[in-house]
C-alpha positions as MATLAB code, in Angstrom:
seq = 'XXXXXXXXXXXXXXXXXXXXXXXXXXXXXXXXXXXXXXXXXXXXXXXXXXXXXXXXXXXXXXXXXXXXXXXXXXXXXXXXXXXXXXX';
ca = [
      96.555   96.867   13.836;
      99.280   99.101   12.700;
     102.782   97.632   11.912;
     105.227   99.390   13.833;
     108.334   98.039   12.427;
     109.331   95.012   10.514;
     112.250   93.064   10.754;
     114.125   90.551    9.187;
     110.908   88.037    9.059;
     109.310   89.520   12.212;
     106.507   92.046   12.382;
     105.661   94.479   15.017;
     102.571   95.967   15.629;
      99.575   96.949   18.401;
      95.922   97.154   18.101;
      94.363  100.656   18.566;
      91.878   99.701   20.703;
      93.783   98.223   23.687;
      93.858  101.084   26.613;
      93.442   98.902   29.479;
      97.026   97.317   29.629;
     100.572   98.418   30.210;
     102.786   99.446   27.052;
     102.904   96.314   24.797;
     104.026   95.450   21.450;
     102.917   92.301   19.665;
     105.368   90.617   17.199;
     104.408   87.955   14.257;
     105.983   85.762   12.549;
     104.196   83.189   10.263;
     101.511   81.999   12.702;
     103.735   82.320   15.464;
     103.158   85.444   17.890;
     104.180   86.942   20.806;
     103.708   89.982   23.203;
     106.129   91.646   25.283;
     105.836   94.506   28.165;
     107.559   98.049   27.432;
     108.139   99.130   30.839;
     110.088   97.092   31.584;
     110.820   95.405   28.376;
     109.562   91.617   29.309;
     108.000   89.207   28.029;
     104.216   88.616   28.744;
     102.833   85.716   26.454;
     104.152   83.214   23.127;
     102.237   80.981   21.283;
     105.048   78.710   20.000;
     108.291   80.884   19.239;
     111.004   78.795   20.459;
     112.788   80.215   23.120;
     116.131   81.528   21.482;
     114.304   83.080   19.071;
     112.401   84.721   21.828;
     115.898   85.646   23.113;
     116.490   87.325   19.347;
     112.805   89.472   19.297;
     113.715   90.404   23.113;
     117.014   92.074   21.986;
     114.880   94.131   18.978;
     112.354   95.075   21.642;
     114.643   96.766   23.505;
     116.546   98.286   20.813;
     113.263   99.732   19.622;
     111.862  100.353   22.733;
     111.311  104.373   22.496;
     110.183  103.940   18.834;
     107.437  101.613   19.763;
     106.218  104.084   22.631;
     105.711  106.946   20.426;
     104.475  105.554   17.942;
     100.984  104.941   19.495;
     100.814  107.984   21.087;
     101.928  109.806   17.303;
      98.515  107.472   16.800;
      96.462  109.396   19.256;
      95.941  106.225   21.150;
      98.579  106.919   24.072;
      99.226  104.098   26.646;
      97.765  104.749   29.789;
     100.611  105.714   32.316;
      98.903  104.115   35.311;
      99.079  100.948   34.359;
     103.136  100.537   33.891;
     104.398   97.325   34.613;
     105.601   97.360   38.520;
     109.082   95.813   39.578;
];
């Protein structure tokens, strides 16, 4: 599970082997996690991270938005394009 960024006390990262969803990024912090869709940014699961805090990751997400996209593909493990989130 690569870390993608880190910051302040949050840590963002994606497993390698997930192809069958939309562009996601997971973000830890303690034992706390969360996962949030890329296109568009949104959240799509929390176990526990109260919600202005969620507010707080949110805002990072979408400041590092293209940075989180390329950096899977830079993996070779590029998100499948079919499966973007619809509106």
């Amino acid at each position: 599970m690569p870390t993608v960024l880190r910051h302040g006390p949050y840590r963002f990262f994606f497993y390698s082997n997930e192809h069958g969803e939309p562009p996601h990024i997971h973000v830890q912090r303690d034992r706390l996690l969360a996962k949030f869709w890329l296109k568009p940014v949104a959240l799509a699961s929390s176990s526990h991270f109260p919600s202005h805090e969620l507010r707080t990751i949110m805002d990072i997400v979408r400041t590092n938005q293209e940075t989180f996209l390329v950096s899977k593909v830079k993996r070779n493990t590029p998100w499948r394009s079919d499966l973007a989130l619809r509106p």
